[in-house]
Backbone bond lengths (Angstrom), bond angles and torsions (degrees), N, CA, C in turn:
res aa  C-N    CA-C-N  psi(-1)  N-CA   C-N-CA  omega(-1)  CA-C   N-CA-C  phi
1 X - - - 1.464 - - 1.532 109.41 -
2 X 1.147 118.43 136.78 1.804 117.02 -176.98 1.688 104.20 -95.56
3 X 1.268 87.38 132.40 1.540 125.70 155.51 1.850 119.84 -9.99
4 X 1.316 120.97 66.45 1.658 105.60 -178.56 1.730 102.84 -65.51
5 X 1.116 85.98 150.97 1.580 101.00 171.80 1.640 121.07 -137.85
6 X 1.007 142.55 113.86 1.627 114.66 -32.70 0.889 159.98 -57.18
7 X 2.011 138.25 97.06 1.275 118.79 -152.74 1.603 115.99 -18.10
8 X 1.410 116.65 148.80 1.873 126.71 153.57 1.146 122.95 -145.58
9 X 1.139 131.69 109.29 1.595 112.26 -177.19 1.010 114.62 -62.47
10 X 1.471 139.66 126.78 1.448 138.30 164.20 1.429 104.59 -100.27
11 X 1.669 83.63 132.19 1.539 114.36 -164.29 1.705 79.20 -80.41
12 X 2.059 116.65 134.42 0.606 132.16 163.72 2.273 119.99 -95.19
13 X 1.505 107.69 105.99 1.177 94.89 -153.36 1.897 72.53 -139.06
14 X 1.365 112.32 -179.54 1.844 113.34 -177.41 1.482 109.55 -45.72
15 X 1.467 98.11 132.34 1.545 94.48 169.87 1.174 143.97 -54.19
16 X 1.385 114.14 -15.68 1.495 123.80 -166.43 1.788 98.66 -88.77
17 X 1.758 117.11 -13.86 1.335 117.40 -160.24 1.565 101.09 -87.11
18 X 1.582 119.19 -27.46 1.228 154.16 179.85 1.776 98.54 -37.18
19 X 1.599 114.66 136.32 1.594 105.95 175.00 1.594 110.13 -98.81
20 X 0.617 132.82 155.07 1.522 141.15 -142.06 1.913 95.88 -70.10
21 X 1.134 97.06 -41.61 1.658 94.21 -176.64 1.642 80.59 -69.11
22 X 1.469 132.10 -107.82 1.421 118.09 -157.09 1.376 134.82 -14.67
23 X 1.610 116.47 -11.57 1.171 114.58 -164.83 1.477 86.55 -102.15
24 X 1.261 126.11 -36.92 1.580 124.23 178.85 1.761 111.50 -67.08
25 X 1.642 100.58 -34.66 1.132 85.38 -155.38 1.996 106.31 -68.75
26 X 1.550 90.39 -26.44 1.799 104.25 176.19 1.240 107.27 -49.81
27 X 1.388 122.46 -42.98 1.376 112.62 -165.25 1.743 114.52 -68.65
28 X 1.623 92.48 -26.67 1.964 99.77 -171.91 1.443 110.38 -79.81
29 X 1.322 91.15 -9.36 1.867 85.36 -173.44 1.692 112.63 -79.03
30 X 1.554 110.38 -4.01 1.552 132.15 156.79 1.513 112.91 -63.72
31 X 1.482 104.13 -17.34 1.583 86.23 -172.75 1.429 106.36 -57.20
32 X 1.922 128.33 -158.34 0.738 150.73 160.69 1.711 113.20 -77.66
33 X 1.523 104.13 159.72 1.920 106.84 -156.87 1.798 94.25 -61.55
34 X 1.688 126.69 -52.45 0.778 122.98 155.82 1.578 151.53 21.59
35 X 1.748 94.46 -61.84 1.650 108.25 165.30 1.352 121.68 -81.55
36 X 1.254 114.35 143.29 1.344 117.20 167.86 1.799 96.95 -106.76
37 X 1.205 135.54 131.25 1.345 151.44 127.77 0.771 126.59 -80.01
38 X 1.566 128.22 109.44 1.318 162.63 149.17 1.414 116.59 -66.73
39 X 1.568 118.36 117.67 1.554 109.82 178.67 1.829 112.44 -131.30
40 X 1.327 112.47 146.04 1.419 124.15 -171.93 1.515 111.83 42.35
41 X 1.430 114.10 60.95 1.350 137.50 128.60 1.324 143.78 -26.21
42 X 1.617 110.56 67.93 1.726 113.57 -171.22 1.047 103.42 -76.94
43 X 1.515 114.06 128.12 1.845 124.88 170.18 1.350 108.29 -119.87
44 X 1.307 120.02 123.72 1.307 113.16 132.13 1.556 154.27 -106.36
45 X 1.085 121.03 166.94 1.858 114.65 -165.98 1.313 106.69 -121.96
46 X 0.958 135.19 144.47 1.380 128.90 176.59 2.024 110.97 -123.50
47 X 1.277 112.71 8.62 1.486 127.63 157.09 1.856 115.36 -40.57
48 X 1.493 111.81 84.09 1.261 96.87 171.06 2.057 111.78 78.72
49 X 1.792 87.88 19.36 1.541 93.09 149.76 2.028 80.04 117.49
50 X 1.405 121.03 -178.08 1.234 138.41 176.37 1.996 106.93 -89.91
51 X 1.389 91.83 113.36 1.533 125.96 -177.40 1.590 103.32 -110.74
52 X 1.376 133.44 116.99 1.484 156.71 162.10 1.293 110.79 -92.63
53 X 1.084 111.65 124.17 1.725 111.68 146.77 1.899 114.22 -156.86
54 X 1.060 104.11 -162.40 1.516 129.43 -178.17 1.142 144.40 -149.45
55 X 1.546 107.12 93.45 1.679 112.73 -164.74 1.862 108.44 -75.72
56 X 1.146 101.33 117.50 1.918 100.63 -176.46 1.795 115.04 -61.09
57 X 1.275 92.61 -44.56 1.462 99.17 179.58 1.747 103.97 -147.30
58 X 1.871 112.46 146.79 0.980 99.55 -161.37 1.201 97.05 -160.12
59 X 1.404 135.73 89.05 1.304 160.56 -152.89 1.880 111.55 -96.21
60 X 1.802 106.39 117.11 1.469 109.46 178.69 1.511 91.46 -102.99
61 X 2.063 110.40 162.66 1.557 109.22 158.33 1.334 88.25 -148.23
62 X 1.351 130.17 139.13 1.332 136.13 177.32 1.987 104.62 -51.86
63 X 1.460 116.54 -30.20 1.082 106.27 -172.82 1.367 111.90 -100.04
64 X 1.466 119.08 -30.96 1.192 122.46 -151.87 1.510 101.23 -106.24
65 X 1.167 125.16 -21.71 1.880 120.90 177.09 1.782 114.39 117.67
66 X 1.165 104.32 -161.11 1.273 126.69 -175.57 2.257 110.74 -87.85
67 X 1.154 118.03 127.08 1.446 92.87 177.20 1.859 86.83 -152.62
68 X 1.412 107.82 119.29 1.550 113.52 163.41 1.415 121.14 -115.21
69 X 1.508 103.64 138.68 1.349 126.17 -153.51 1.220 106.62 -101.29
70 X 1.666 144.04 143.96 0.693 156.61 139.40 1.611 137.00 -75.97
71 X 1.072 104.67 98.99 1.779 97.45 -167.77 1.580 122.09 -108.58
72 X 1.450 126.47 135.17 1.612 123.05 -156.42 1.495 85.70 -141.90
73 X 1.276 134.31 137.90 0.898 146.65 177.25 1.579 135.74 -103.53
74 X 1.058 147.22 145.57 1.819 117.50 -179.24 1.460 72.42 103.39
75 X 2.004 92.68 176.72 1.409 114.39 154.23 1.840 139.63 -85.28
76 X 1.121 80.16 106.42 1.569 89.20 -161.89 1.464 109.64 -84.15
77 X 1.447 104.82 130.67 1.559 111.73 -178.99 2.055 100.03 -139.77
78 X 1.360 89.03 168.64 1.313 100.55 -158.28 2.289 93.13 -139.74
79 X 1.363 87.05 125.64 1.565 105.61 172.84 1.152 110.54 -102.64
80 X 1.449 123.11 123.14 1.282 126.18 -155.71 1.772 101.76 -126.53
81 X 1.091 115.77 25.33 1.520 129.20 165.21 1.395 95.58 -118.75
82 X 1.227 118.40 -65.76 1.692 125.20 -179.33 1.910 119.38 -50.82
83 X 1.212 96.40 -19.68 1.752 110.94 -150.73 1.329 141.68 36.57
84 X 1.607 91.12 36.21 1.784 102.98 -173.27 1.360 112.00 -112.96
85 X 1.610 119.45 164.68 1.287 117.33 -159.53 1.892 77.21 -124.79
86 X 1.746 95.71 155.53 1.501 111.10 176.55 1.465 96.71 -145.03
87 X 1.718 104.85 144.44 1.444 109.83 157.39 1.607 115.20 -118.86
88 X 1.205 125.37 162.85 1.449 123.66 -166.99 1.312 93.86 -141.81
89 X 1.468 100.70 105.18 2.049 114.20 169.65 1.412 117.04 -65.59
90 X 1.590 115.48 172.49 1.460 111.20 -166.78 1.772 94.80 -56.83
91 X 1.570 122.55 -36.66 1.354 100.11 -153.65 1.284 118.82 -94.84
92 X 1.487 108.58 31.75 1.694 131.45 -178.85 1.835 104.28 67.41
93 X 0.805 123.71 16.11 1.427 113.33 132.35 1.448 157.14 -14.34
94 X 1.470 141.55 56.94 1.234 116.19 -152.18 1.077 106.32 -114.67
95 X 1.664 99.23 115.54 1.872 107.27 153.33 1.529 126.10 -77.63
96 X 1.352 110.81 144.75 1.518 129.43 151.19 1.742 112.56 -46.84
97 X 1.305 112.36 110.10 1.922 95.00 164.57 1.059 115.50 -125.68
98 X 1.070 134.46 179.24 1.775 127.50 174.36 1.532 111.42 -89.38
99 X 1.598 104.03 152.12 1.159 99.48 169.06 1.480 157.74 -34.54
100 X 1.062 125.16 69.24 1.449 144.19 -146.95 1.473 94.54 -27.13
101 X 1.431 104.43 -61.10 2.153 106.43 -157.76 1.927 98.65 -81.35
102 X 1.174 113.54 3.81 1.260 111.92 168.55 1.862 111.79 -83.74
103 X 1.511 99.36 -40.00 1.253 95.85 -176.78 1.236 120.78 -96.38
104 X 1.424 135.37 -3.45 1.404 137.41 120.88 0.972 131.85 -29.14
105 X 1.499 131.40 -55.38 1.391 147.72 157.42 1.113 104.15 -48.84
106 X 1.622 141.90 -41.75 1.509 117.87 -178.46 1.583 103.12 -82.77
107 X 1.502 133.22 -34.32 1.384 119.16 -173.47 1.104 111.57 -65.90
108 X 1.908 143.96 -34.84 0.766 143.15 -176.71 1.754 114.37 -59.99
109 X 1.398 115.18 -52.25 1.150 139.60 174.01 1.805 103.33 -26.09
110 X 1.396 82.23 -74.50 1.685 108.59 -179.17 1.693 118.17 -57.16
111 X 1.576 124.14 -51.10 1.222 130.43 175.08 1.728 113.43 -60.25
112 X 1.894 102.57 -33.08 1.449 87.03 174.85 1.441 123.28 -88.45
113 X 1.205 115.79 -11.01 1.493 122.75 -172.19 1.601 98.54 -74.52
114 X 1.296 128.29 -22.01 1.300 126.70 -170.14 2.062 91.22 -95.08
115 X 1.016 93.76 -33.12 1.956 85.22 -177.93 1.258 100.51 -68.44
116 X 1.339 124.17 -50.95 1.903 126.47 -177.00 1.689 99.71 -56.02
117 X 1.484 135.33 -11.07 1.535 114.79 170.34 1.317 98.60 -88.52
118 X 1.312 133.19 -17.79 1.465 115.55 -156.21 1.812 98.56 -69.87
119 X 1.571 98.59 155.58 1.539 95.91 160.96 1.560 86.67 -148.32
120 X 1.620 102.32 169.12 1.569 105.98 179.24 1.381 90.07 -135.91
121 X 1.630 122.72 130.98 1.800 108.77 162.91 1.569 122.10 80.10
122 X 1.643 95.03 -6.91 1.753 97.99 175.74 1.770 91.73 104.23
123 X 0.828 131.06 -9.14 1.796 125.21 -169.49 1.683 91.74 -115.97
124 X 1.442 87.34 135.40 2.069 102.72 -166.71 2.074 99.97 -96.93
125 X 0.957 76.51 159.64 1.957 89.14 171.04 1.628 107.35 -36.01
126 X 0.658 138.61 128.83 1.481 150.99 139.00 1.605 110.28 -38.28
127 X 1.199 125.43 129.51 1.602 127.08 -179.71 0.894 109.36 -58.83
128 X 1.142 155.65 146.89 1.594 138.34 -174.42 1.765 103.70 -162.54
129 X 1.681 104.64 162.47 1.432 102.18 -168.71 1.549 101.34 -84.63
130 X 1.466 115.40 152.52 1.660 111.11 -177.46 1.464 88.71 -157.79
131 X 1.567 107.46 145.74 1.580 103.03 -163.47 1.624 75.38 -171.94
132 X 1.300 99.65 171.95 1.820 129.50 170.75 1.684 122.89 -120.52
133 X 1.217 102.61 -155.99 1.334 103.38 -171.09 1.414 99.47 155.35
134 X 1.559 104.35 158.36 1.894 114.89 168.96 1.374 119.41 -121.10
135 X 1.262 124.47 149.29 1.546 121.83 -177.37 1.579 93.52 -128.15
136 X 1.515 98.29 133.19 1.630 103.24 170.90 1.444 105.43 -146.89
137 X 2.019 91.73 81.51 1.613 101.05 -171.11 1.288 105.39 -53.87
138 X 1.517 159.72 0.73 1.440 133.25 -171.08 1.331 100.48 -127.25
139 X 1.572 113.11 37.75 1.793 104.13 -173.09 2.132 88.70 -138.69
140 X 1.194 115.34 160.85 1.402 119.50 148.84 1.199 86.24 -120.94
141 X 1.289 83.90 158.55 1.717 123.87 -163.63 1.596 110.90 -92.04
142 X 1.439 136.01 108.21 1.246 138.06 -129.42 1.666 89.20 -84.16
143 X 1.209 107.33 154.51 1.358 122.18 -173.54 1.880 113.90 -83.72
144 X 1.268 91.93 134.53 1.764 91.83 -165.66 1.403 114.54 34.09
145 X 1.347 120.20 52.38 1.517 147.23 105.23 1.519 141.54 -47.55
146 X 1.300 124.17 72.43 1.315 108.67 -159.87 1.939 110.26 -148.16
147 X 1.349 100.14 63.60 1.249 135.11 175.01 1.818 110.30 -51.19
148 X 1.531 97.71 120.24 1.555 99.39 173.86 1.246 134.59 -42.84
149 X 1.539 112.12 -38.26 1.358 123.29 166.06 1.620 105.66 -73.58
150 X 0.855 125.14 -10.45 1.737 112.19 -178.33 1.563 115.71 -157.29
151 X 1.395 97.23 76.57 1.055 102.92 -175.44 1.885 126.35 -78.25
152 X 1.627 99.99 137.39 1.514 89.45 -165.99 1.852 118.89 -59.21
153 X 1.104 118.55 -23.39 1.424 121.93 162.22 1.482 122.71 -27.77
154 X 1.398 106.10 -36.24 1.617 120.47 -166.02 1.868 103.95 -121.32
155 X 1.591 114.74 3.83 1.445 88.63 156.63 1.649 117.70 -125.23
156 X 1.437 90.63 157.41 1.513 74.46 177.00 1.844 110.66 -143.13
157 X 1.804 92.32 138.96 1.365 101.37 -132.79 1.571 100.34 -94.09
158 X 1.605 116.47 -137.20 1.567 136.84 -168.50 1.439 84.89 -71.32
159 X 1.588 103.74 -79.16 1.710 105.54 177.43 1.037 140.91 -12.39
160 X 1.822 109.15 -62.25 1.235 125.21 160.67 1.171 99.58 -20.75
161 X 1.242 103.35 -85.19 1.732 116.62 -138.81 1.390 105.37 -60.10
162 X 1.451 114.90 -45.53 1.556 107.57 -167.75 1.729 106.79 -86.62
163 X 1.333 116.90 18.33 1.226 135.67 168.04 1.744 118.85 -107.07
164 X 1.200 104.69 -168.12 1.453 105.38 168.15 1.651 128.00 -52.19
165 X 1.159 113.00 49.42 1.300 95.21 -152.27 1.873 112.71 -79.19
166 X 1.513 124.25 11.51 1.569 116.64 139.41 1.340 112.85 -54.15
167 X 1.204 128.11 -47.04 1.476 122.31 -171.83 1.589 121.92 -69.36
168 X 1.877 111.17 -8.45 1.479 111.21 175.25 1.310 116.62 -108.15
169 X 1.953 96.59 -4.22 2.043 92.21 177.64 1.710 92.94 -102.58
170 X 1.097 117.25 -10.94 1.891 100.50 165.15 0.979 89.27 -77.75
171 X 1.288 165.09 17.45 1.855 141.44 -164.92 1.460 89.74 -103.26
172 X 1.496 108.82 -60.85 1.235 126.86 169.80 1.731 141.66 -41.51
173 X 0.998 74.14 -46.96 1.669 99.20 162.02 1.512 116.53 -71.91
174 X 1.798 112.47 -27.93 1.334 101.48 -178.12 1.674 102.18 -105.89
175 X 1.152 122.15 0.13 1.291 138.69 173.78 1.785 108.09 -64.55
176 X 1.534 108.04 -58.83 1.640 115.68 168.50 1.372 110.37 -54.15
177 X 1.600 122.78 -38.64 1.569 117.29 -135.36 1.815 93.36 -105.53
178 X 1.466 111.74 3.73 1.384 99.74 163.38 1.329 158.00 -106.18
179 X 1.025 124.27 153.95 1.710 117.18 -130.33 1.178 140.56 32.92
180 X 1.805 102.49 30.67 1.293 120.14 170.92 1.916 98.58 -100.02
181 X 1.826 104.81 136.97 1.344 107.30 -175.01 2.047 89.71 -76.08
182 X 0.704 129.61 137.92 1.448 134.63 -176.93 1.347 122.43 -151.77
183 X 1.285 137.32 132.14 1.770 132.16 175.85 1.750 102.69 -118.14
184 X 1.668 81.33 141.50 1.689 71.44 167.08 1.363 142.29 -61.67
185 X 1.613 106.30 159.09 1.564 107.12 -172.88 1.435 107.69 -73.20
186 X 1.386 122.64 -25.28 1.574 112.64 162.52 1.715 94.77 82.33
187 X 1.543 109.07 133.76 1.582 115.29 -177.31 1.817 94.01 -72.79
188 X 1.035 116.33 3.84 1.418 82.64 -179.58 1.779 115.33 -108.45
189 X 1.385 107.65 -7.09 1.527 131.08 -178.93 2.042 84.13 -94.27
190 X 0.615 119.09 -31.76 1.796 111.52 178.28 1.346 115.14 -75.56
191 X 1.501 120.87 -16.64 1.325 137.96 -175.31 1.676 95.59 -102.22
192 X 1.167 138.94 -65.97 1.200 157.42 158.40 1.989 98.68 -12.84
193 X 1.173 91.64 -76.01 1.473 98.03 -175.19 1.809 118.07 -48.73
194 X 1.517 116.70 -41.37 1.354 145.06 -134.99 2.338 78.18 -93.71
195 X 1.448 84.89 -42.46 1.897 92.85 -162.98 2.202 95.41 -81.23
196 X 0.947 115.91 -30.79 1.514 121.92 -157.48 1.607 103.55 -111.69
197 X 1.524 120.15 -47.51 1.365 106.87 175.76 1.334 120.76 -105.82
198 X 1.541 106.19 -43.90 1.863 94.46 -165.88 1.841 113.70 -98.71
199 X 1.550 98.39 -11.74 1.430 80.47 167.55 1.755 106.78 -150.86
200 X 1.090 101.01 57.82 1.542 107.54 -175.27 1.982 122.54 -46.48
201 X 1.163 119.43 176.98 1.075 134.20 178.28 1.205 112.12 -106.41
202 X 1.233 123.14 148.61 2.144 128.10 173.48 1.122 121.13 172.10
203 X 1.287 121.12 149.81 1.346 141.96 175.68 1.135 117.15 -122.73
204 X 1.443 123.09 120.88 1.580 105.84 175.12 1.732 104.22 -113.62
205 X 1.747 108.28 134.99 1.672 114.22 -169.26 1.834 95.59 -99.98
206 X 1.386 89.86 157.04 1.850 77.39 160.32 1.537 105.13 -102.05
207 X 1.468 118.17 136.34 1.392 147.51 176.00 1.642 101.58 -65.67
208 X 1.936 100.96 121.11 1.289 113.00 -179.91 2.059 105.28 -28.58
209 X 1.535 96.94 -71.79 1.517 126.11 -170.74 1.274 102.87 -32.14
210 X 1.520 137.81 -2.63 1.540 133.14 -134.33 1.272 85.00 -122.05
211 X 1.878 108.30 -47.03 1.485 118.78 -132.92 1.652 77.08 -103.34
212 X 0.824 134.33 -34.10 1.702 126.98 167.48 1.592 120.92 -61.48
213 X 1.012 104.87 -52.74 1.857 108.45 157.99 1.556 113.13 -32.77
214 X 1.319 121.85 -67.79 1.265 134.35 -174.45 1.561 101.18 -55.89
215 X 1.140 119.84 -54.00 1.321 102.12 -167.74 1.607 119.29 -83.19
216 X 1.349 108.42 0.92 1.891 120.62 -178.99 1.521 80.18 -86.14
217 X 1.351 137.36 -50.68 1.101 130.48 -169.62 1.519 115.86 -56.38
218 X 1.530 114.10 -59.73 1.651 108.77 171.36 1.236 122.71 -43.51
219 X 1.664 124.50 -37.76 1.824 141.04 -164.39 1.693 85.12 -76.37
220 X 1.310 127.67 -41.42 1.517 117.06 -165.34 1.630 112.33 -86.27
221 X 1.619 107.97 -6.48 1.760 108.02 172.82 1.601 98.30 -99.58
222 X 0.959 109.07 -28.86 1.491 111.24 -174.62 1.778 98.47 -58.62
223 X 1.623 118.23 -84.29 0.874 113.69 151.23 1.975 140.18 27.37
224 X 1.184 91.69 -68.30 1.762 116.28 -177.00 1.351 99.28 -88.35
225 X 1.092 133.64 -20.68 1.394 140.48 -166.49 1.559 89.85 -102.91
226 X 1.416 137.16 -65.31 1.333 129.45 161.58 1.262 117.86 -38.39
227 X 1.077 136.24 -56.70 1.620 139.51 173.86 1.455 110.87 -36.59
228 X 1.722 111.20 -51.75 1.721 115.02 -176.81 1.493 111.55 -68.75
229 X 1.446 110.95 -30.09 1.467 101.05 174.95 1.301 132.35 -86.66
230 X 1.182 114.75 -24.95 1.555 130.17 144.23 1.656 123.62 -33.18
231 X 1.779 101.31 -67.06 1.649 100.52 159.75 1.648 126.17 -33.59
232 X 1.379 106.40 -52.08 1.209 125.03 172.35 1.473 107.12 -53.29
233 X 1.523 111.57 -76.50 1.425 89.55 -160.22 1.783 113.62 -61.75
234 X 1.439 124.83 -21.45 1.131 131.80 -156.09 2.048 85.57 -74.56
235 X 1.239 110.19 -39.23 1.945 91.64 178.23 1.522 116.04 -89.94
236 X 1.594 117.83 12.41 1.528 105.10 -163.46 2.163 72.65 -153.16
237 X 1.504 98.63 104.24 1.492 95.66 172.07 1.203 116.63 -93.13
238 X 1.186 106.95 7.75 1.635 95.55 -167.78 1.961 86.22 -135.12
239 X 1.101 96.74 110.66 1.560 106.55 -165.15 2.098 112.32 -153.35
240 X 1.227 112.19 125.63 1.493 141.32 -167.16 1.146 101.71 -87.07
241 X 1.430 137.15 115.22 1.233 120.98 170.69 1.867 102.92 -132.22
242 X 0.901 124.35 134.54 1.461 144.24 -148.93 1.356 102.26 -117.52
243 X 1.405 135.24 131.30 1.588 143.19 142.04 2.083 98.16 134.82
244 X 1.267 76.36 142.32 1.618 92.36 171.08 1.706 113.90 -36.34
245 X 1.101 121.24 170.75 1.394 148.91 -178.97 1.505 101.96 -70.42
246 X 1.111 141.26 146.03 1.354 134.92 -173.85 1.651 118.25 17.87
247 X 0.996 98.72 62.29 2.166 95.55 -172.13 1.668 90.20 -121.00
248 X 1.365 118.04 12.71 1.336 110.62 168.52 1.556 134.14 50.89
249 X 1.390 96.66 15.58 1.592 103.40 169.90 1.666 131.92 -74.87
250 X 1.085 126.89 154.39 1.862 132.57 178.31 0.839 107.97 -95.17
251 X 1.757 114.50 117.64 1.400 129.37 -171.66 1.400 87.42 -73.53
252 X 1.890 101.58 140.58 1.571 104.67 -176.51 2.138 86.27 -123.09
253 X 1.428 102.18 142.06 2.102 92.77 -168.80 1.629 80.04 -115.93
254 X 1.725 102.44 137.47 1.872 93.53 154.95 1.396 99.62 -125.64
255 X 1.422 115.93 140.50 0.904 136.43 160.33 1.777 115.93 -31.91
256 X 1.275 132.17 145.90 1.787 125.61 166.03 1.382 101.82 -57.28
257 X 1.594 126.72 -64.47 1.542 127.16 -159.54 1.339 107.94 -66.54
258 X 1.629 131.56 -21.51 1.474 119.09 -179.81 1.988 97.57 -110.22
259 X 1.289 127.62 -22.86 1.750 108.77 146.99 1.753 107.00 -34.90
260 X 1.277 110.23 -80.34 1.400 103.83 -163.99 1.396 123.98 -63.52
261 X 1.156 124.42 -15.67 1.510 125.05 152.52 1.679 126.61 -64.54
262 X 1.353 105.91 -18.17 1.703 114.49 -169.07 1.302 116.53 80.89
263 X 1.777 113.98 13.60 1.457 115.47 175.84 1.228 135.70 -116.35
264 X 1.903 96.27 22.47 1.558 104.42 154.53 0.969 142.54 -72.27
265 X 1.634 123.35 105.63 1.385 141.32 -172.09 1.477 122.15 -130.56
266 X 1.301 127.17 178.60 1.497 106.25 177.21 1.508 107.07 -91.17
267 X 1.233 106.14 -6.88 1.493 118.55 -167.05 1.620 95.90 -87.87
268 X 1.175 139.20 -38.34 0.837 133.95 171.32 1.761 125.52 -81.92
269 X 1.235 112.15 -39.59 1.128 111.24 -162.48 1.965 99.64 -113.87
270 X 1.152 117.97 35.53 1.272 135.55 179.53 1.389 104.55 -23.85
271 X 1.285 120.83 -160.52 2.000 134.69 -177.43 1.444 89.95 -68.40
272 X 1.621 106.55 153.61 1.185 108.27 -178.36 1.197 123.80 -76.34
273 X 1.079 149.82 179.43 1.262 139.01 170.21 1.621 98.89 -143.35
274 X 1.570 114.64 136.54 1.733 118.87 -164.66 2.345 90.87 -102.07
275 X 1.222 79.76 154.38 1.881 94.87 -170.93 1.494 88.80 -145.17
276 X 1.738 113.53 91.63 1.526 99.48 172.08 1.450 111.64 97.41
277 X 1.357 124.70 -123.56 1.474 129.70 151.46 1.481 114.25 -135.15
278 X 1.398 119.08 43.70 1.332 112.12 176.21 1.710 84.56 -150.07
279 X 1.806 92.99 134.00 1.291 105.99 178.84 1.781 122.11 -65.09
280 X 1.089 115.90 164.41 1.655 94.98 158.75 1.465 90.18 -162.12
281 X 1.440 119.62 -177.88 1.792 149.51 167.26 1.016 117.88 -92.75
282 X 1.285 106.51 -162.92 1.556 114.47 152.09 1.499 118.79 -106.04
283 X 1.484 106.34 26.01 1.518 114.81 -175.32 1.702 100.27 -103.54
284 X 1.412 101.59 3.79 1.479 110.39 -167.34 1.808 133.72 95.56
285 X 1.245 127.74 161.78 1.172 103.03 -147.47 1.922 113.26 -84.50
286 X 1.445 122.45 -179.52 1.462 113.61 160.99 1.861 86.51 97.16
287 X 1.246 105.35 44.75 1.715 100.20 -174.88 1.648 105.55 -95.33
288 X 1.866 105.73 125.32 0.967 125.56 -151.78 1.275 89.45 -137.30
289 X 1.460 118.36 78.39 2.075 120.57 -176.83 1.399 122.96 -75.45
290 X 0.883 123.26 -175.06 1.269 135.15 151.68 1.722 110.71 -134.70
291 X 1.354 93.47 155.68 1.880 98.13 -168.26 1.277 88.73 -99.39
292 X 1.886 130.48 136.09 1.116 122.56 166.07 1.415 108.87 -92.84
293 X 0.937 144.64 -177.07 1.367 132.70 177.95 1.680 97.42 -146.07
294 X 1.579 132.14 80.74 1.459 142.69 174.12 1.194 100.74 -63.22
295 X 1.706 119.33 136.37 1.592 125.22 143.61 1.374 107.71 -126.13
């Protein structure tokens, strides 16, 4: 039985209720011990700017290579004047989707170019076969149908699956791998890959140097905030300041001449500004505050 990656239990309930990846993915877990299956595979590339995608299913074999699957679910049809792809859900529904073997073709592209950097020990990737394909577990694949953009070689259908379907992902696999010069990926470059690219291990700590930064940073806002209240009290000595001990409130100051007008605000009666040696606002001059202290 092959390898899911990431285990899931799939709840076995009527097939037709099944979502198109679960119904594929049930069928692969028949492969041989051999495979590793990999499913919903986020890659990114950064070649010529930041590139995203998502391989649905994505199958290693020490002998046979790399192969990512594309899976669309519903009835999938393809307009070949229009060049658009549609699927149609049980409740006749039809969405627009993108080109299935297009977007296979870019994850593969992308997943192998990142396996060809790996090296382990000074020894580089092995050339290896890597190819795609589409699965559209709820469709057979129309008979002498065999469209340039989607060629039947590369999908594999209802049949498939509830058939032999080891015997249609070697087809595939030997479909890419010919008259390509190629060596195997070898179980130990399939292990290699599985630990370093597609499903690695990590921890991230926070760094002493990090956690000291942050806090020189708080002492230096704090700081500026001490400095303004200082200004303050140093032009207004006789000053009220209101709220608990660390309760983190913003001293708000009003001036006497804009208190008794009703136009103490911060907007109005902003930092002081000195005229001479007597402070004033904009509430007018002879400013004699009080510190409110809000929580």
């Amino acid at each position: 039985m092959a390898t899911i990656i990431p285990s899931v239990p799939i709840t076995l309930g009527p097939v037709p209720s099944l979502s198109g990846e679960s119904k594929a993915l049930l069928a692969l877990q028949s492969l041989p011990d051999d495979y590793r299956v990999y499913h919903r595979k986020t890659w990114y590339s950064f070649d010529g700017g930041v590139r995203e995608g998502e391989a649905d299913l994505l199958l290693l074999h020490p002998e046979l290579g790399m192969l990512v699957l594309e899976v669309k679910g519903g009835r999938v049809a393809f307009d070949g004047r229009a060049g658009t792809w549609t699927s149609t859900g049980r409740d006749g529904t039809v969405h627009e989707i993108k080109d299935p073997f297009a977007q296979a073709q870019r994850s593969v592209k992308a997943l192998a170019a990142k396996a060809a950097a790996l090296t382990v020990e000074g020894q580089a990737m092995p050339e290896f076969v890597h190819g795609h394909g589409v699965v559209v577990p709820a469709c057979d694949d129309a008979p002498g149908a065999d469209p340039v953009r989607a060629p039947r070689e590369l999908v594999i259908d209802a049949r498939d699956l509830a058939g032999d379907v080891t015997a249609r992902v070697e087809a595939l696999f030997r479909a890419w791998g010919a008259g390509r010069p190629a060596a195997p990926l070898t179980k130990k470059w399939v292990k290699r890959l599985g630990q370093q690219v597609l499903a690695p291990h990590f921890s991230l700590t926070l760094a002493l140097g990090s956690a000291l930064g942050w806090e020189e940073k708080a002492l230096a806002l704090l700081h500026e905030e001490q400095d303004v209240c200082l200004d303050f009290l140093h032009l207004n000595p006789r000053a009220l300041v209101r709220g608990g001990a660390g309760g983190g409130g913003r001293s708000r100051t009003t001036c006497g001449p804009c208190a008794r007008r009703g136009r103490g605000s911060p907007g109005r009666c902003g930092p002081a500004r000195t005229t001479s040696s007597a402070p004033s606002c904009a509430g007018g001059p002879g400013w004699r505050g009080t510190s409110r202290r809000t929580t």
